[in-house]
N, C-alpha and C positions, 0 to 999 in steps of 0.2 A: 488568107490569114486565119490562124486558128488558133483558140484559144478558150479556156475554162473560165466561164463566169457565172454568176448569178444576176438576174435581171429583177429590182425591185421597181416600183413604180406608182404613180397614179395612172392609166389608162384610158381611154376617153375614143368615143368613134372617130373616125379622121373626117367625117362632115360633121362634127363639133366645132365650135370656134375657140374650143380651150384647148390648150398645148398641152402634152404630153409631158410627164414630167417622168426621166428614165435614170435609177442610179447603177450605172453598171460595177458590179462586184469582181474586182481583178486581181488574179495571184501576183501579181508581179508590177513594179510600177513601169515594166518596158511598157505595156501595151495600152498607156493611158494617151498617148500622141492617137494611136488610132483607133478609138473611143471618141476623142476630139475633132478628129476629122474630118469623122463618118457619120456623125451624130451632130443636130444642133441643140437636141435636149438632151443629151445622155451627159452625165455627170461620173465620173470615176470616181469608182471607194476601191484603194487596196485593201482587202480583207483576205487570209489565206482560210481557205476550207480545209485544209491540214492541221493547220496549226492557232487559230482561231477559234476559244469559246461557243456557244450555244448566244448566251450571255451578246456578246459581241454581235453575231450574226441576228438577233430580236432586237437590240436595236437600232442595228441597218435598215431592218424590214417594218419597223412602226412607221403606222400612217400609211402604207402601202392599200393599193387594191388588188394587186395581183404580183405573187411571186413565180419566176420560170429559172427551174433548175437546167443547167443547159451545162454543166462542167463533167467532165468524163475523163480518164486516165486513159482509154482506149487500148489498153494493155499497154502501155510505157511505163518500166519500171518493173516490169513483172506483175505477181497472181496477188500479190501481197497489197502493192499499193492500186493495181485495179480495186481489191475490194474495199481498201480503205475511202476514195476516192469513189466509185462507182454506188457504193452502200453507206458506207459508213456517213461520210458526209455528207450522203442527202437525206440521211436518217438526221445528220448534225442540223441540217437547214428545214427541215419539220418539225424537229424538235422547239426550234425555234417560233418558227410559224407559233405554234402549241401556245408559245408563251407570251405572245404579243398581247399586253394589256388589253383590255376592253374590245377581243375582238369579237 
């Protein structure tokens, strides 16, 4: 199964007795069944890193401890949307980062 998302979260050592709080960030609402059923804490947010705000993606990520850029084009689509996709919008998801209040 392969697919582009972003991983926001609270994180915590796995011999912690707090749960893990995981919201995974998905182009598309196909791959929220398998988000659900591979995960008991991961929560699906359709958010498109395409076509989705700065704005939009900062506040996905408030309250986070740790964001993992994990989405890649891997040349599908051509040179055009690798770079858009491979640069542009993890420049879009830092940018973000950047702007989360009080961090």
């Amino acid at each position: 199964m392969m697919y582009s998302h972003v991983l926001v979260g609270r994180l915590t050592p796995r011999a912690s007795s707090q749960q893990q709080t995981i919201r995974h960030n998905l182009r598309t609402e196909v791959h929220i069944a398998d988000v659900t059923a591979t995960s008991s804490s991961g929560t699906p947010l359709v958010l498109s890193l395409e076509h989705s705000p700065v704005s939009a993606f900062t506040e996905a990520i408030s309250g986070a401890d740790t964001v993992v850029f994990s989405a890649g084009a891997g040349g599908k689509g051509g040179p055009d949307r690798t770079r858009i996709v491979d640069y542009e919008d993890a420049v879009k998801v830092f940018n973000a980062i950047e702007a989360v209040p009080g961090k």
